[in-house]
Residue, then its C-alpha position, 0 to 999 in steps of 0.5 A: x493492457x493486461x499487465x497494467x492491472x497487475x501495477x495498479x493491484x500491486x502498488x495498491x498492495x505496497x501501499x497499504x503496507x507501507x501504511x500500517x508500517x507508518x501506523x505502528x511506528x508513529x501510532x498514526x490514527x487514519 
């Protein structure tokens, strides 16, 4: 049950990641 909240935190992590990478290569405004 523990590590599910690890998942959650680190997929939330990537994804914001991924995002500013797509922010930066296409100048996309959130």
């Amino acid at each position: 049950q523990n590590g599910s909240i690890y998942v959650f935190v680190a997929l939330i992590f990537y994804y914001c990641r991924a995002m500013n990478r797509l922010e930066k290569k296409y100048g996309v405004e959130a």
